[in-house]
C-alpha angles and dihedrals in degrees: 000000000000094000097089096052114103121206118212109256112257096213119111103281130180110271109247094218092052127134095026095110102046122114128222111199097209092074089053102126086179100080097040083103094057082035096103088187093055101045087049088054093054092053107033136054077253088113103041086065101125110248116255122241091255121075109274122192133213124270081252094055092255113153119235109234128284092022134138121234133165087003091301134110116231101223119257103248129206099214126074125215114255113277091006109116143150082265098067088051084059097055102269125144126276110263118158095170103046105252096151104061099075126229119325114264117265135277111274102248113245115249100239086192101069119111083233101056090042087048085044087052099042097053091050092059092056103051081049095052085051087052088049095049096048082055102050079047094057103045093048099260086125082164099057086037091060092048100050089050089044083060104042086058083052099053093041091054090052088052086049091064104038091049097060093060099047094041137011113281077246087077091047109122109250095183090053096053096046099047086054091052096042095050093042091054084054097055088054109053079038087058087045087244084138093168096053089039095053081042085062104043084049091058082053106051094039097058108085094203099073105076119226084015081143091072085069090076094077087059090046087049081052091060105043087043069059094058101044084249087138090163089060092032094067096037092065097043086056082046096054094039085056091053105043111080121248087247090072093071100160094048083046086049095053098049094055096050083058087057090057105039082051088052077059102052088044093044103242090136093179102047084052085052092054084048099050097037087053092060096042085057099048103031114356117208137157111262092047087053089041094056090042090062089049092056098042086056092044088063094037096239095153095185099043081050086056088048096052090041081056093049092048100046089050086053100122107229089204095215131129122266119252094244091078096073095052103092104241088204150029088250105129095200088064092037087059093049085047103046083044095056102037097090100018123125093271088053091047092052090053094049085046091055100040085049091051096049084043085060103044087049095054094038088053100042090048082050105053095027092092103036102049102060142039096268130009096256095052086052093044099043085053086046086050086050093049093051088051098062096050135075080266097071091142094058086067094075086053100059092043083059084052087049088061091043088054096059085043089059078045092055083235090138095165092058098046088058090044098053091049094049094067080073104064091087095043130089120318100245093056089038088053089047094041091043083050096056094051086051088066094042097063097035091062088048085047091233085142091173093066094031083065104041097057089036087058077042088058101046092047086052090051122005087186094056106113095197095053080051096057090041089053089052095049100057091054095046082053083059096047097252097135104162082055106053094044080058099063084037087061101040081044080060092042084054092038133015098184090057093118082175094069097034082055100051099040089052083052086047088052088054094050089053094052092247099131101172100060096050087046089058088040098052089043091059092048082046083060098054093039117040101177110043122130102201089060101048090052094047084051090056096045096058090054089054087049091044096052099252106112091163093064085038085063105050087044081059095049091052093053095050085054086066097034107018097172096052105126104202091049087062102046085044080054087045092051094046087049096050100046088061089053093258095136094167100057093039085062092047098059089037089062101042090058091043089057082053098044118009094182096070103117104202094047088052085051098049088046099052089037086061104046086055094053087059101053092253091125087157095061100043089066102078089054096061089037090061092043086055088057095053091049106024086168090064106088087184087085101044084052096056098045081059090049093057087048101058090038087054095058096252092116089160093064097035088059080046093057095039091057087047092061090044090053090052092031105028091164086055101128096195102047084052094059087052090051085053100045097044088044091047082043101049098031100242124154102237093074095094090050091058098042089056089052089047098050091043087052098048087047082053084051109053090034082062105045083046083061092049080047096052096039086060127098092219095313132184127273123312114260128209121222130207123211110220103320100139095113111045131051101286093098097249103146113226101265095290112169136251088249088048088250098141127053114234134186097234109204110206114234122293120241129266115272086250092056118090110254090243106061136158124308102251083070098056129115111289120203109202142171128222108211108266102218125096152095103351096196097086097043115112123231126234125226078258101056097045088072079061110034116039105158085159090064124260117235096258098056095048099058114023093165096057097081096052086172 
């Protein structure tokens, strides 16, 4: 075997590396300076002498080449020195960078006419047009966004075509086509168009040559879950899990959790559960833990519901401790990366996180407290146990306050107290939140005294709490303190600027104190953070009645029965503006709107029948007073007044009915007796005399009694007369319209004497007048309906804010 291997000789053979490190001195550049030939040659026409034919050599003794010295050739060579050319042999400058020669040519022009350059053109707009639709996307235009990706289809389809017949279909970009379809199925399913969108995502996964085109079914399921297809919905999540490899795990993970959360929506709570309990075993999170709560509850297992509690509370959360933002030395260098990365994106995501499971563990606590033990507060005090014992323990302060708002949705006032008032020797964060509470306990009860002793309890505990602040200025607007309270409203909006509470109830504090332009700037930035309240807009509007500009009063109310269109009292606020300004007809428009929405609203019954009588339509005014009799049957001015429209309406017969039926419920009514008198005179019936004697025994009762008021008096004033109930009918009593012209009254002129004929002229006739409406707010009061609107003495919500921490 051996006989074929060869051993290196061992004689003295030439090294094959030799000669590499020896030196010729002919290439030395170092000594050109101390070279005189050469320097003479540089400066002179020394080295332009044409060569001779004989083989010079250089002043250094280096051969041309070619030559033959020593008996040896120097090799020929294909590569020139720098600036040595043919051209310095013929006499030219010495130019060894090129100088000479003048600026380079230009560039060749592109052909923009060749089918490669268009093609070249065409595919850049439309990867420009995908770029512009994802925009649009992204800042809201869903529309622009549609049509941008609409076009760029266009445009690639276009390419397509010119592209096979430049080039084989091979070359055609793949990427391209499927990012426009893509984001053209996107666009879709974003504009709600779910058919075209599903279309789209159809022409994707069926062509084989996109790879991972199966992924797309998730998206397609999406879209069905959107359109309550449950069935379809769950079909192409299985499908998409069958075609995503087991190495994407997370992506696996997610489409799994849609198949539950569709079992949910469809009802199969067990097959929800397998789902749920196969992600908690292979990658717990929160909203896995979370829904399996929710199925476990919705079929009433209370210890599998303890078990999954006890998963979702053991979920890490994988964020960094809050110790590693508080800075361990003096050294400035780590106080500035600290202070850089304390509120960065990475902290905001954490906070995000920590705020979501926050979230999912209170949700679900307040969910199964109830429902796994005997009582609530069994189930929540085991809930409370279990918090302590996990990475959430101050959570723990927070479910024992719902605790307490649970006994308060319960009307179990006294426990809810109870339970508030353990805090009082806890941390000062819980103590400010639970004397808060109690605040706005005793407030509601209107036990001030209390409401402001826990509310001082609260800010004490927390200086920095918004919502002890607002309590604090509510129990001193409730003692007419009002400098005071906007005070702790306004150190409530220094803490907090986001407070609308405060920025609600000071603006209600300005208007108290009569300075309307500062709750009318106040109302119009709350206006700003909350668009569609209708506490604001109404309060808008009331500060431009106030302020004398009921036209600006009147668009303020448009815009509030736009939000709440059957509100009542926003309506008849509308009527009385309009009428106000003489536009009857509108007035009765809006009157009769709110009374549609509410017909127990006395003052807009009154308005209406009053209008009716005013034009001439007694007979409909009837049932309005009629109705009005009904909501105060002890009121005889309506009765009255449903007998007057009969008798001016001609039906004297049942006029005289309904009068005897008020004298058979008031028989020491004056007024109806006089009507009794004068039909009777006027008909010829026999009663008459029986009624004549009444009335004259009531008018001497009457006088006898006004005598005693005389007498009693220490020269008093003047004697007045007063008129039982007589609003409604002919005896001039006006209905119930107030001393500062608020209500609107049908005033009735004075009746003829007994010795006039019951017909008389026209000027004696019933009247039917309106005060002007408008007026001092402040004594008017307010109806069941306009206190959803106007509630100057503070509605719940606006009082503890921090009572509902859902």
């Amino acid at each position: 075997m051996m006989q074929n291997v060869h051993l290196a000789p061992e004689t003295d053979e030439d090294d094959l590396y030799s000669g590499y490190n020896d030196y010729n001195p002919t290439y030395d550049t170092e000594e050109l300076e101390n070279d005189t030939a050469f320097q003479e040659a540089v400066r002179t026409s020394h080295g332009r002498r044409p060569p001779s034919k004989t083989s010079l050599a250089s002043s250094m003794g280096r051969p041309m080449t070619g030559a033959i010295q020593d008996g040896v050739t120097r090799p020929m060579t294909a590569v020139r020195a720098a600036g040595f050319t043919k051209a310095a042999v013929r006499g030219s400058a010495f130019d060894p960078l090129g100088q000479s020669r003048g600026p380079a040519p230009p560039l060749e022009a592109k052909n923009e006419d060749s089918p490669e350059e268009k093609i070249r053109q065409l595919e850049k707009k439309v990867n420009e047009l995908v770029e512009e639709s994802c925009i649009a996307n992204s800042c809201g235009d869903l529309k622009l966004a549609l049509e941008k990706a609409k076009d760029a289809g266009r445009k690639e389809r276009i390419l397509v075509r010119q592209r096979e017949q430049v080039t084989t279909p091979e070359n055609i970009n793949l990427d391209l086509t499927y990012s426009v379809l893509f984001n053209l199925a996107s666009q879709y399913s974003a504009n709600e168009m779910y058919a075209e969108a599903l279309n789209t995502y159809q022409v994707i996964v069926k062509n084989k040559m996109f790879s991972n085109a199966g992924r797309l079914k998730v998206n397609m399921g999406n879209i069905y879950l959107k359109q309550r297809n449950y069935s379809k919905a769950i079909k192409f999540y299985r499908m998409a899990l069958d075609q995503i490899p087991s190495v994407h795990k997370e992506m696996r993970i997610k489409i799994m959790q849609n198949i539950g959360v569709t079992f949910i929506k469809t009802g199969q709570y067990s097959d929800a559960i397998n789902s749920f309990e196969h992600i908690m075993s292979l990658a717990p999170n929160l909203k896995a833990g979370f829904n399996l709560i929710l199925s476990y509850f919705a079929v009433g297992d209370r210890d599998k519901m303890k078990k999954a509690f006890q998963k979702l509370i053991a979920v890490p959360l994988e964020i960094d401790e809050d110790d590693k933002y508080i800075s361990p030395s003096d050294d400035p260098h780590t106080n500035l990366v600290i202070e850089a990365i304390k509120n960065d994106h990475l902290r905001q995501m954490e906070r995000e996180r920590k705020a979501m499971a926050e979230k999912y563990i209170m949700t679900a606590a307040k969910l199964i407290a109830p429902v796994i033990e005997t009582s609530f507060a069994v189930g929540y005090d085991w809930c409370v146990e279990v918090v302590k014992a996990s990475q959430y323990v101050e959570l723990a302060n927070d479910l024992e306050i719902n605790k307490a708002i649970t006994y308060l949705r319960q009307k179990d006032f006294n426990q809810a107290v109870e339970t508030l008032k353990m805090f009082e020797k806890k941390d000062s964060r819980v103590k400010s939140a639970a004397a808060t509470n109690l605040s706005f306990l005793y407030y509601l009860e209107n036990e001030f005294a209390q409401a402001s002793s826990y509310a001082d309890l609260a800010v004490n505990s927390d200086r920095y709490n918004p919502s002890a602040l607002t309590n604090k200025g509510n129990t001193v607007f409730a003692n007419g303190d009002y400098e005071k309270a906007a005070e702790f409203y306004k150190e409530a909006l220094r803490n907090d600027s986001s407070c609308t509470e405060a920025l609600y109830n000071i603006g209600l504090t300005y208007k108290r104190l009569n300075r309307l332009d500062e709750a009318l700037d106040c109302f119009l930035k709350l206006h700003a953070i909350l668009r569609n309240s209708a506490q604001v807009l109404y309060q808008i509007a009331n500060v431009y009645e106030l302020m004398e500009d009921p036209n600006q009063a009147i668009e303020w109310l448009m815009q509030l029965i736009s939000v709440v269109p059957t509100d009542s009292r926003a309506l008849s606020k509308l009527g009385e503006l309009y009428d106000s300004e003489g536009d009857k007809s509108q007035a009765f428009q809006y009157y009769y709107e709110s009374y549609r929405y509410f017909p127990s609203n006395i003052e807009v019954i009154e308005w209406l029948g009053a209008y009716y009588i005013d034009t001439q339509f007694c007979e409909k005014a009837i049932q309005y007073f009629e109705r009005a009799s009904l909501i105060q049957p002890t009121q005889v001015k309506w009765q009255l007044m449903v007998a007057s429209c009969f008798r001016r309406s001609g039906n004297y017969q049942k006029a005289l009915d309904t009068y005897k039926d008020i004298h058979r419920k008031f028989p020491e009514n004056v007024e109806c007796l006089r009507f009794l008198v004068r039909l009777c005179t006027d008909i010829g019936l026999k009663e008459v005399q029986e009624y004549a004697t009444k009335l004259k025994r009531l008018e001497k009762m009457k006088e006898i009694r006004e005598q005693r008021v005389r007498s009693g008096r220490d020269g008093g004033g003047g004697s007045r007369s007063r008129r039982e109930g007589s609003a409604g009918s002919d005896s001039g009593q006006n209905c119930s319209a107030s001393s500062k012209g608020e209500r609107l009254s049908a005033k009735l002129r004075a009746l003829p004497g007994t010795n006039e004929p019951y017909e008389s002229s026209s000027n004696k006739e019933i009247d039917a007048s309106y005060v002007d409406p408008l007026g001092p707010q402040i004594e008017r009061p307010k109806t069941a309906a306009r206190k959803r609107i106007d509630e100057d003495d503070f509605a719940d919500e606006e009082l503890g804010d921090d009572l509902l921490p859902e």
